[in-house]
N, C-alpha and C positions, 0 to 999 in steps of 0.2 A: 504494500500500500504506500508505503513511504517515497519508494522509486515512483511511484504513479503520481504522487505528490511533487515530488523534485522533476519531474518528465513536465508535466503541466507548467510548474514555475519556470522552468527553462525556456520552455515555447514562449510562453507570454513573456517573458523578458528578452525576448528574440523578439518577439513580436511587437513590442515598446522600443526597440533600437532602430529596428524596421520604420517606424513610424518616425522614431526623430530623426534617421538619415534624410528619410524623404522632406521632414521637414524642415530640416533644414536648408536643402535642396531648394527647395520652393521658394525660402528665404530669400537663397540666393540671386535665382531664377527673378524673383520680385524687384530685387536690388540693382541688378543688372539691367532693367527692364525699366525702371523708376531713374535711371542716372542717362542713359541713351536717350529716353523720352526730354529731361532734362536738356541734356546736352545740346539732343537735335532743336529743340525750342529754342536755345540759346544760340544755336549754328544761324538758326532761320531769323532770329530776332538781328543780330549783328548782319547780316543779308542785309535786311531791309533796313538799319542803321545805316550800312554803308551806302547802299542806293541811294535813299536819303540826301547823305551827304551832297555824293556826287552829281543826283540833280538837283538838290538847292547852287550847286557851285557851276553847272551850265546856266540855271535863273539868273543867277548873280551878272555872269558872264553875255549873257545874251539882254539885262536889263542895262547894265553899264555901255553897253556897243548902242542899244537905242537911245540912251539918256545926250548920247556923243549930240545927234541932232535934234533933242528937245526943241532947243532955243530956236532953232528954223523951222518955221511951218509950212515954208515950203517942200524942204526934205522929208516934212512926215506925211503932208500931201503926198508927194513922190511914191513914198515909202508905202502907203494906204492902195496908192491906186495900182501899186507893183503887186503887192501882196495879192491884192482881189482878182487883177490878171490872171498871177501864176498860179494861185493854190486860196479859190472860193470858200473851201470848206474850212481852210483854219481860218481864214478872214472872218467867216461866219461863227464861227466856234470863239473864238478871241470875243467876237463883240457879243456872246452872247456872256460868257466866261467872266469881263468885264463890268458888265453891268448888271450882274447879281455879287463882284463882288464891291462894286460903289454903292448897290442899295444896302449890302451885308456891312458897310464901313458905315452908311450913315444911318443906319439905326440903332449898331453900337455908339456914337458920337450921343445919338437921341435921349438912347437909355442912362446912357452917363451922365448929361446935363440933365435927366429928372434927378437923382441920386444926390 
């Protein structure tokens, strides 16, 4: 009876080790899983930092090149009647672009003088 006793307790103590390899496994599995999910979030976040970047500093770059002929209007006439020549759809896109974001500047202005 004794041995049937020590036979039982062996199995189930095989059988509790069985269970914590696996779960620790799992652990593992979880952690490895939990740090790449990370990682790649962080991969993908710094992506789009850097884009960012890079086109705020084309913006930059291509508002400094227009600001050159501000001061002449006839240059931006020129420049108006070029653009809509060669390429309608950003001409259209620009003024449309534009003028949601001067009504988007003067309602923040608006809301700020109630305040």
């Amino acid at each position: 009876m004794s041995l049937l006793l020590f036979m039982d307790y062996a199995n189930a103590k095989e059988k509790i080790q069985l269970y914590r390899t696996a779960a620790f496994s799992y652990l593992g599995v979880a952690h490895f899983n939990y740090n790449s999910i990370v990682g790649g979030r962080q991969s993908f976040e710094r992506a789009v930092l850097d884009k960012e970047k890079k086109t705020m500093a084309e913006v930059q770059e291509i508002i400094k090149q227009i600001s050159t002929i501000a001061k002449d209007s006839v240059k931006i006439a020129k420049f108006a009647e070029q653009l809509v020549k060669d390429n309608p759809q950003l001409a259209e896109s620009l003024e449309f672009i534009l003028g949601v974001e001067l009504q988007e500047k003067a309602r923040r202005e608006e809301n700020a003088n109630k305040i």
